[in-house]
N, C-alpha and C positions, 0 to 999 in steps of 0.2 A: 835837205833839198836833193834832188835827185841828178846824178851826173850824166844820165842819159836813159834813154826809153828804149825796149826793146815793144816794139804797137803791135797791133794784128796786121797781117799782111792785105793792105787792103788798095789804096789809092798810091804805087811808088811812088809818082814824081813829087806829087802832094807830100809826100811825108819825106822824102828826103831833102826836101827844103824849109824843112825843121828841125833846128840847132839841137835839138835834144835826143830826136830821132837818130839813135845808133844803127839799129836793127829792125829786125821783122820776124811775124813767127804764124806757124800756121800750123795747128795739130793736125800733124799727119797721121796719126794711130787711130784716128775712127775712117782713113781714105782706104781701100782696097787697091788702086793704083796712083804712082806718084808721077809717072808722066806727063800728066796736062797738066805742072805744076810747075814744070823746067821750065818756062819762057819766063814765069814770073819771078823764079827763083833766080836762072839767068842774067833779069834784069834790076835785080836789088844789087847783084854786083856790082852792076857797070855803075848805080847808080851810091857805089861806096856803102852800102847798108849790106850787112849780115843778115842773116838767116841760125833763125833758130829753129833746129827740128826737131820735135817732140813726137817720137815711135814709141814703138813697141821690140821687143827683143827679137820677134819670129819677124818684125819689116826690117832688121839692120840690115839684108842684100838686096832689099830697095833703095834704101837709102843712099850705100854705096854702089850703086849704079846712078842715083840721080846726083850724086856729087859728084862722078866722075862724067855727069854731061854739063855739070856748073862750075865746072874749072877757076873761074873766073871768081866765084863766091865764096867766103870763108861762109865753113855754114857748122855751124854749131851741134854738136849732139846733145839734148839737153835730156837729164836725168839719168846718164850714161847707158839711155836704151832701155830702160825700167826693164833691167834683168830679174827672173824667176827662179833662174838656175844658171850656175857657173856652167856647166854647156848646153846646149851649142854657141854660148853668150860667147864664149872667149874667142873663139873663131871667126864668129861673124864680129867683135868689135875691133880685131885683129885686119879682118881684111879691109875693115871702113877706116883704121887707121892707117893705113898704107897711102890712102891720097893726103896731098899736104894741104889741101884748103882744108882740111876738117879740125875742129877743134873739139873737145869732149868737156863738158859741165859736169864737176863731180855732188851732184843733186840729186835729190826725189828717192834716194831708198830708204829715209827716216821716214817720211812721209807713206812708201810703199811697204815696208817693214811697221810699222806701226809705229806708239810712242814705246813701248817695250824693248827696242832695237837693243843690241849691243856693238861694241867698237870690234869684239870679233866674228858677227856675221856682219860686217861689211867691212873689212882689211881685206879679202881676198878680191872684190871687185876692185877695190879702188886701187891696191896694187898691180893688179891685170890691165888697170886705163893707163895707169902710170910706166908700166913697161912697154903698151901699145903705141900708149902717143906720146910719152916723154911729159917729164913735168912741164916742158916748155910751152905744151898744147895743152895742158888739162889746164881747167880754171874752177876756185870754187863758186858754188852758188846754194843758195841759202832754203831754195825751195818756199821762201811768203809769197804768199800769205797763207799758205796748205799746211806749212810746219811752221806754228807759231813759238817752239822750240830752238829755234837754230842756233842758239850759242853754242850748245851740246854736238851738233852737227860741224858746225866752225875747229871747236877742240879738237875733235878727232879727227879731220881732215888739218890741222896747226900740227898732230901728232905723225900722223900718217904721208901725206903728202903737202911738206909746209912750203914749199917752193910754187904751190900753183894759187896761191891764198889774193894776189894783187895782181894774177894775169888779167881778169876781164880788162884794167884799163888798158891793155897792150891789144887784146882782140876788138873788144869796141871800141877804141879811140879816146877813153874818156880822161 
């Protein structure tokens, strides 16, 4: 059974007045601006529901501009930016870790990596999240139903950063 739902960001009040409703999310990587997005975003805060934000590596000085106008919002990085390359990736996830509402999902590069992945092309991102935003911010996340693989993705995140394995109940509430 499920401990909480992260839904599409669609109706807040309506969905924050559903016990299961943690969060909210709205693919940001197909938007060209994030601005018309801050009221809504804004208002998942106040209305205690997270924000998960799914970019792209070249929108992380979006991102960190629009969490820096949603103060108010723990807003999730989900897929830790679907990095392409360790720079300008480190830079820009460096400066999106500097606001403290944010928190980083260590997800989506087995699934962006393929099923051929290994545990060392991805040690150097997931070590770069874990020194930007502290284990106390990273959380793991499993990438289903995309990577119907995750045990493999589990292990080496239990190997590499075992301290962030049970944060989501501490960021969603569960």
């Amino acid at each position: 059974m499920a401990a909480g739902i992260v839904a599409y960001m669609d109706d807040l009040d309506a969905l924050a007045r559903r016990p299961l409703v943690k969060g909210v999310r709205h693919v940001l990587q197909g938007e060209s601006r994030f601005d018309d997005f801050a009221p809504k975003i804004a208002r998942a805060g106040e209305l205690g529901l997270v924000f998960d934000a799914c970019v792209t590596q070249a929108q992380l000085p979006q991102l960190t501009e629009l969490a820096r106008a949603c103060r108010g919002t723990t807003i999730v990085l989900d897929h830790l930016g679907k990095p392409h390359s360790l720079d300008p990736w480190r830079e820009s996830l460096a400066s999106l870790a500097e606001l403290p509402n944010v928190r980083c999902k260590l997800s989506g590069m087995e699934a962006e990596l393929g099923p051929e992945w290994t545990e060392a092309q991805v040690r150097p991102y997931l070590e770069h999240a874990l020194s930007a935003f502290g284990p106390e911010r990273c959380l793991y996340g499993s990438d289903w139903p995309l990577t119907r693989d995750h045990a493999r993705w589990r292990e080496a995140i239990r190997r590499i950063a075992p301290g962030t394995l049970d944060n989501a109940r501490a960021v969603y509430g569960l």
